[in-house]
C-alpha positions as YAML, in Angstrom:
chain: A
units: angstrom
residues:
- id: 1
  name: UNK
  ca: [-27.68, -24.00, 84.24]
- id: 2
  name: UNK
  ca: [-29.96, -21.71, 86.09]
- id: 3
  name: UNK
  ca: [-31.10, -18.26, 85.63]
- id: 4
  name: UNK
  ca: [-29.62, -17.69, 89.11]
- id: 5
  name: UNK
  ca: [-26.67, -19.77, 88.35]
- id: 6
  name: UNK
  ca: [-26.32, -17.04, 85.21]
- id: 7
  name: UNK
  ca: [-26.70, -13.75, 87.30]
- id: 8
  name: UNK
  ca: [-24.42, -15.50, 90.05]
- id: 9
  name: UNK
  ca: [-21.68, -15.54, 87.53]
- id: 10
  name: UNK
  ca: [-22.33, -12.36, 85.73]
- id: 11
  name: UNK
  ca: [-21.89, -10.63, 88.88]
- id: 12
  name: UNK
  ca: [-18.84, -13.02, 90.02]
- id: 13
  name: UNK
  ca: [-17.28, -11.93, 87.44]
- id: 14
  name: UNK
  ca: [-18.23, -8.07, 86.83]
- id: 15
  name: UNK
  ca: [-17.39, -7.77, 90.82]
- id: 16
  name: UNK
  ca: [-14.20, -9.54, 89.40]
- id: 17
  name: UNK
  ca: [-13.20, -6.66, 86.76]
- id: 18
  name: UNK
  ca: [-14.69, -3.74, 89.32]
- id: 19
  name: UNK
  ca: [-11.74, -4.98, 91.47]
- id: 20
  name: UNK
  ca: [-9.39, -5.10, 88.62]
- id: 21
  name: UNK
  ca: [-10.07, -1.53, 87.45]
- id: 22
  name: UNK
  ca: [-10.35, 0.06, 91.24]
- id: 23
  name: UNK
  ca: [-6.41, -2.08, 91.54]
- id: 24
  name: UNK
  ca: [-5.49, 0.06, 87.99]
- id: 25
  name: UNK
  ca: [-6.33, 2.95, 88.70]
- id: 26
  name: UNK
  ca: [-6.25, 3.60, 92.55]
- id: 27
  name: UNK
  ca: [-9.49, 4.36, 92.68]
- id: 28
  name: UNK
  ca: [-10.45, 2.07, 95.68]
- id: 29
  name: UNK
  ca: [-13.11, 4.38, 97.03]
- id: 30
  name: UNK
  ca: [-14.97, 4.73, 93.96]
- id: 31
  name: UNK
  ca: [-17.92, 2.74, 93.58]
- id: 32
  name: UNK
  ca: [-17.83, 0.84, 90.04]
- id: 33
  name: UNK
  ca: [-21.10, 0.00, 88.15]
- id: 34
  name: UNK
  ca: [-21.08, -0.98, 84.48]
- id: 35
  name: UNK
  ca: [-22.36, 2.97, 83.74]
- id: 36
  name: UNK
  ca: [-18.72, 4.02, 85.45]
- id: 37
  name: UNK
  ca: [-17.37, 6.14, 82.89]
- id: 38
  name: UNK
  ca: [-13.37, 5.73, 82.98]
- id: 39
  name: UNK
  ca: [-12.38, 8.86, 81.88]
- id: 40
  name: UNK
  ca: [-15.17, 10.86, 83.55]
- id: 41
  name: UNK
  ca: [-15.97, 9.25, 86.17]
- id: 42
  name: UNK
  ca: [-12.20, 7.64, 87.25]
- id: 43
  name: UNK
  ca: [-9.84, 10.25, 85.58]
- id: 44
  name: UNK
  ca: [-8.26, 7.59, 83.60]
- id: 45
  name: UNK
  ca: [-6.49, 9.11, 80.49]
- id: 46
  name: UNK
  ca: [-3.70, 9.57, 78.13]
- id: 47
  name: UNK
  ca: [-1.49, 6.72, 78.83]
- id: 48
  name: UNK
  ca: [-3.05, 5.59, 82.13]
- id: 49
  name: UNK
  ca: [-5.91, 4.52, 79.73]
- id: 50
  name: UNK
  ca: [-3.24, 3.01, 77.57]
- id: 51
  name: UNK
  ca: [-1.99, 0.86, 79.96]
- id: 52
  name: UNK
  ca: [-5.14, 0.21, 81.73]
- id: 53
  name: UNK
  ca: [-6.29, -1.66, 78.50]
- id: 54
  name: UNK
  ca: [-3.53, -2.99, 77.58]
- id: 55
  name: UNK
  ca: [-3.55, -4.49, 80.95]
- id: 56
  name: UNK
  ca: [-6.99, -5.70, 80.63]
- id: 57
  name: UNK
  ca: [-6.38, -7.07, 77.63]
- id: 58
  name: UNK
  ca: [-3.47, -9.62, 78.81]
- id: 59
  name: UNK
  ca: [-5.59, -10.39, 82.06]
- id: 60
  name: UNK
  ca: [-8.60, -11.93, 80.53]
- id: 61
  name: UNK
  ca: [-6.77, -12.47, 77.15]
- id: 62
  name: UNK
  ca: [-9.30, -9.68, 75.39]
- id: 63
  name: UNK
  ca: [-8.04, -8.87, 71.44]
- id: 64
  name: UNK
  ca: [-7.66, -5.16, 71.25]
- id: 65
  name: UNK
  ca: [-6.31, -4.44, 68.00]
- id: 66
  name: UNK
  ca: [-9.40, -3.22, 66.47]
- id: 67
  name: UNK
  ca: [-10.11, -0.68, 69.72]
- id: 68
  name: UNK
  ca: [-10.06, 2.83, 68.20]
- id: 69
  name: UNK
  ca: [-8.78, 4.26, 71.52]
- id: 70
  name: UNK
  ca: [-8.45, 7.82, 70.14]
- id: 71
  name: UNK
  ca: [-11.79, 7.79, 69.92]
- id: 72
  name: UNK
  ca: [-12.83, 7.15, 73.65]
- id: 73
  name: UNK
  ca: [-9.69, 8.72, 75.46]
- id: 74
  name: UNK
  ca: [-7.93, 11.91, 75.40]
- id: 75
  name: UNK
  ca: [-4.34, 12.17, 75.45]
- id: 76
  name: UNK
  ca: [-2.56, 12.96, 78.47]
- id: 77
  name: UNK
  ca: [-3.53, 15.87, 79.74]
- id: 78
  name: UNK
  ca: [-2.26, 19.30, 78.58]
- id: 79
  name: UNK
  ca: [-2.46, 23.19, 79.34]
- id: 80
  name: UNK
  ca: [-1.83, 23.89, 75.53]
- id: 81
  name: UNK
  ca: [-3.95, 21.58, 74.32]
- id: 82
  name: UNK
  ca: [-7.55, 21.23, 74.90]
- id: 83
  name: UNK
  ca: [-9.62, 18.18, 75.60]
- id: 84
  name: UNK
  ca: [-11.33, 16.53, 72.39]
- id: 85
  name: UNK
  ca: [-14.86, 15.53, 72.76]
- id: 86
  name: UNK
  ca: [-14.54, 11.80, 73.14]
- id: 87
  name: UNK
  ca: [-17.24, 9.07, 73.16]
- id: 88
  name: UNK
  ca: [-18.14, 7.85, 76.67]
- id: 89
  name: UNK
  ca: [-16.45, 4.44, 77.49]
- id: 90
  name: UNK
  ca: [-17.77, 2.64, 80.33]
- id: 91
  name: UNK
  ca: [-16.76, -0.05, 82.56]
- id: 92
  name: UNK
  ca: [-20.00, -2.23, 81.00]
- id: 93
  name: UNK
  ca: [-17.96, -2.24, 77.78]
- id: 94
  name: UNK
  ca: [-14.67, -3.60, 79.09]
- id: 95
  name: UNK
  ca: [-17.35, -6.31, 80.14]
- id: 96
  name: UNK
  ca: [-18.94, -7.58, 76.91]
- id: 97
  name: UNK
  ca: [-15.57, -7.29, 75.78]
- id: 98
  name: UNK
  ca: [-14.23, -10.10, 78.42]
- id: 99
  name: UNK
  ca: [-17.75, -11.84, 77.02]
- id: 100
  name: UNK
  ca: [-16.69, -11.92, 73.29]
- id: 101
  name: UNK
  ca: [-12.89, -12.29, 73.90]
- id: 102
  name: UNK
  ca: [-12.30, -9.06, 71.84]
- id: 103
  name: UNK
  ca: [-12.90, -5.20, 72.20]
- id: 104
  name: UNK
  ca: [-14.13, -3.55, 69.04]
- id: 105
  name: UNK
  ca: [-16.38, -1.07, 67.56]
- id: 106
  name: UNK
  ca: [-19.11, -4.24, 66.96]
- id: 107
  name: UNK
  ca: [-18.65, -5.29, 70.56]
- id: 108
  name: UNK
  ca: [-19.26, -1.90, 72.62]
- id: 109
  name: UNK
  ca: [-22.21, -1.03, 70.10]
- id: 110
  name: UNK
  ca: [-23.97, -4.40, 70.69]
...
């Protein structure tokens, strides 16, 4: 196969999961790159976030059972509670993640 038969798919399919998340979340305006952060940048959170990969995960048959989601999302949102710091999660992640059929600590730091 090509290089440009290589970057052809890559962005097939990233321009494939942009559309997925943007049909998720309702964020069809929003311009999707693999920096998109989904809770910053979206507003996806608390159980939107939940379902979002939980969704992703049955759509391109990704394992998530090893995804510390606590760590990358708040919970929904709250006026007695304040936001944790969380650790950015980006769109580019849900990618390598469709790339090694799972979503894990080893995956997103690779």
């Amino acid at each position: 196969m090509c290089n440009n038969d290589i970057n052809l798919e890559s962005e097939k399919r990233f321009s494939e999961l942009a559309s997925f998340i943007r049909d998720q979340t309702r964020s069809y305006d929003s311009v999707i790159t693999r920096e998109t952060l989904i809770e910053d940048d979206l507003g996806v959170t608390g159980e939107e976030a939940s379902e979002l990969i939980h969704n992703f995960s049955k759509k391109y048959g990704v394992d998530v059972t090893k995804f510390e989601f606590r760590k990358y999302f708040n919970e929904e949102p709250s006026v007695f509670l304040p936001s944790r710091k969380v650790v950015p999660f980006t769109v580019g992640f849900l990618e390598k993640a469709i790339l090694r059929g799972c979503l894990s600590e080893e995956v997103i730091n690779s």
